[in-house]
C-alpha positions in Angstrom: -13.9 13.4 -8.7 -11.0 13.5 -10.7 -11.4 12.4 -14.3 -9.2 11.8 -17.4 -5.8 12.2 -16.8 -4.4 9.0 -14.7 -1.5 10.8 -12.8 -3.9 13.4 -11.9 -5.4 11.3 -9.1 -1.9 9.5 -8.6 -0.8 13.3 -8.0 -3.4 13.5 -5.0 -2.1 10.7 -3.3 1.7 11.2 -3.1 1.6 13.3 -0.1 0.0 10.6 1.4 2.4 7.9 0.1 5.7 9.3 1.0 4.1 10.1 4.6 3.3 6.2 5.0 -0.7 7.5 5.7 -2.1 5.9 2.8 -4.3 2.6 2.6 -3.0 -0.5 1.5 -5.6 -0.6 -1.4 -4.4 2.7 -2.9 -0.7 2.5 -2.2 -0.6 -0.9 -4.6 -2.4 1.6 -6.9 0.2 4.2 -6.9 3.1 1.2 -6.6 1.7 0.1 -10.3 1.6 3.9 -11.6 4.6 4.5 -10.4 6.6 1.9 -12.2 5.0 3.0 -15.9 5.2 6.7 -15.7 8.6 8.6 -15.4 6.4 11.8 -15.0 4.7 10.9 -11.8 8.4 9.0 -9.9 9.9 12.9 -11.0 7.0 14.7 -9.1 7.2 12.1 -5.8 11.4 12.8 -5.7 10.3 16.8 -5.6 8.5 16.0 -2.7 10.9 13.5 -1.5 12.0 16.0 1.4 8.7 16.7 3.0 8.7 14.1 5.9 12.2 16.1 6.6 10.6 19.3 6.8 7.6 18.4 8.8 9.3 16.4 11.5 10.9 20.2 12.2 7.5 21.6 12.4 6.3 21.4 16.4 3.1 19.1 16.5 1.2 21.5 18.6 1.2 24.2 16.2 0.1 21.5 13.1 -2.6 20.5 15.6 -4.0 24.1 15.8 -3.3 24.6 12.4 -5.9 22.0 11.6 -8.2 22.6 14.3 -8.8 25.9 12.5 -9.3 24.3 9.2 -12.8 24.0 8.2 -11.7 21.1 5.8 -10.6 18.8 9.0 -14.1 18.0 10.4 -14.3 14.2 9.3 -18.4 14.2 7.6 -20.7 12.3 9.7 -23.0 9.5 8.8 -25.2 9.2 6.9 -23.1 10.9 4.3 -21.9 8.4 1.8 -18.5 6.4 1.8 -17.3 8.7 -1.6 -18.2 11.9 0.2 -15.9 11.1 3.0 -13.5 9.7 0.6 -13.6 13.1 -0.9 -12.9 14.9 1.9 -10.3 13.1 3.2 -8.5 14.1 0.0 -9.3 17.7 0.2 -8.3 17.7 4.0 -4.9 16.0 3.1 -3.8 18.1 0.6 -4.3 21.5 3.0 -2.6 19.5 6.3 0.8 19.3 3.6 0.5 22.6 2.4 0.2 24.2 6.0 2.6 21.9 7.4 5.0 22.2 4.6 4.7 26.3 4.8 5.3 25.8 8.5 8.3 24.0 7.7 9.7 26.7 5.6 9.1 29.2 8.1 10.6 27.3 11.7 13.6 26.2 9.7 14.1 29.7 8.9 14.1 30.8 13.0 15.4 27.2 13.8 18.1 26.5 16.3 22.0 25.9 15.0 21.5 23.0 12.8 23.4 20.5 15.4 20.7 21.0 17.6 18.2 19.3 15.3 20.0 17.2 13.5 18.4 13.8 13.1 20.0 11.0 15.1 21.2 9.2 11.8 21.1 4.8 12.3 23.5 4.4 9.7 25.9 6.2 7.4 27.5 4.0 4.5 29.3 5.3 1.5 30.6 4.8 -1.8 33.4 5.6 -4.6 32.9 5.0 -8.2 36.2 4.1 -10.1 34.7 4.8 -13.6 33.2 8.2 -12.8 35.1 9.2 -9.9 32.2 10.1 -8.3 32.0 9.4 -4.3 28.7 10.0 -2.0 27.4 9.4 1.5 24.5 8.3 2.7 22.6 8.5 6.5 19.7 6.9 6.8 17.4 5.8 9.8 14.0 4.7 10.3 10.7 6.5 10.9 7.3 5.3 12.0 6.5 6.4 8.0 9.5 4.9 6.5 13.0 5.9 6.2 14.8 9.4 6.3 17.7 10.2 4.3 20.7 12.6 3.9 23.1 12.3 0.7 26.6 14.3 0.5 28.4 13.8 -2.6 31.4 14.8 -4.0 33.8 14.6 -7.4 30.7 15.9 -9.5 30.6 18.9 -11.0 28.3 21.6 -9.7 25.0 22.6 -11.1 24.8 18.5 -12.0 21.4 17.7 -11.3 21.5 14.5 -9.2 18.8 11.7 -8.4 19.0 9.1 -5.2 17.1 5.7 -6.3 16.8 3.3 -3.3 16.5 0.0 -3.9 14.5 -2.5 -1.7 15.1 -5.9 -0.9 12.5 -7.2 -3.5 14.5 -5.3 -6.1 11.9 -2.3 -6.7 13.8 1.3 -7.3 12.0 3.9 -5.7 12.8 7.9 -6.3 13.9 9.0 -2.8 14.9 12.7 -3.9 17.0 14.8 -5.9 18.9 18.3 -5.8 21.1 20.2 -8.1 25.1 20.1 -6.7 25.7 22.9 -5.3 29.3 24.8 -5.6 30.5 24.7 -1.9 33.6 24.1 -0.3 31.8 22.5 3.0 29.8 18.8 1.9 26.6 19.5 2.0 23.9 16.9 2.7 20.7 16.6 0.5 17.8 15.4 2.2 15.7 12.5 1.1 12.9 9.9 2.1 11.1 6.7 1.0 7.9 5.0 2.7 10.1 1.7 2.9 11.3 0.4 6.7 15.3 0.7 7.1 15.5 -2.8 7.5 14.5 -3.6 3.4 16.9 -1.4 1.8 19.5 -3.0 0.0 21.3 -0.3 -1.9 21.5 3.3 -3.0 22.5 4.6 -6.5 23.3 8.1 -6.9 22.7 9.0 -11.2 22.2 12.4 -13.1 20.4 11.6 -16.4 20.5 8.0 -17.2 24.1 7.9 -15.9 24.7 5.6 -12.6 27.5 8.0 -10.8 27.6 6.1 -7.6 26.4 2.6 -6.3 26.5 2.2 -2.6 25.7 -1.0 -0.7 23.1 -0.3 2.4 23.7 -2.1 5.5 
């Protein structure tokens, strides 16, 4: 059980979160946390590209993965509801570190990028008179929430660059983030939030506290 420090349990559950497999009782939790604590909205952008990553990883070889792990057997009755609660945590916490190491290793032998690529919804973009910053953004839905790609351009490299998505009801959510890289091809940053498609109202792409880039979903 995890005492004490209040993002330390938050921590546990981002995985969880971003993936859209958490339950209602404990997303509303980490909704609340979220809004209060900068440290903890840094740490869920991080892993704002997992759900990318994984949906690369062939669901066969995560389903062997975990038939292996000891971890995975759910505990039987008449062990308590914390025990399982436990469990559950622990058995999360190794499915994202084996799927995301998966990840890292089939996109490394993966086919030419065009042959993966995601079947993008919707692609909207955006051009900032003040800062002369412009950015793209492709988005389309998942059964967890929403996948993402950002391209931007008339930034300066090495500028280390946040997407917030905004919702419907107005909440800001930390999709992702990536330091621009120098290239002379765009390059698109992946992202993702546990929101549907269909509630996003708008994108803003800052560095810092600066708002480079406002674009309008659709």
């Amino acid at each position: 059980m995890v005492t004490g420090d209040p993002c330390a349990r938050i921590r546990l559950e981002l995985g969880a979160y971003l993936l859209g497999a958490i339950e209602p009782a404990q997303r509303a939790l980490v909704n609340r946390h979220l809004r209060t604590c900068l440290a903890c909205r840094a740490e869920l952008s991080d892993l704002a590209s997992l759900p990318s990553l994984l949906r690369r990883v062939p669901g066969d070889s995560v389903g062997q993965l975990l038939d292996n792990d000891p971890l995975h057997a759910v505990p039987a009755p008449p062990l308590s509801t914390l025990l399982r609660r436990v469990a559950g945590i622990r058995r999360r916490r190794r499915m994202l570190a084996i799927t995301a190491a998966a990840a890292v290793t089939a996109a490394a032998t993966a086919r030419p990028p065009a042959a993966v690529a995601a079947a993008w919804a919707v692609t909207v973009h955006g051009t900032s008179p003040v800062t002369g910053a412009w950015a793209a953004v492709r988005y389309a839905g998942r059964p967890w929430g929403t996948e993402l790609q950002v391209s931007v351009a008339g930034i300066a490299p090495g500028t280390r660059c946040r997407l917030l998505v905004i919702g419907t009801a107005g909440q800001k959510v930390a999709a992702g983030g990536w330091d621009l890289a120098a290239s002379r091809q765009p390059a698109w940053y992946p992202a993702s939030v546990p929101l549907r498609a269909a509630s996003l109202r708008s994108f803003e792409i800052i560095a810092g506290r600066k708002i480079l880039v406002t674009i309008p979903a659709r």
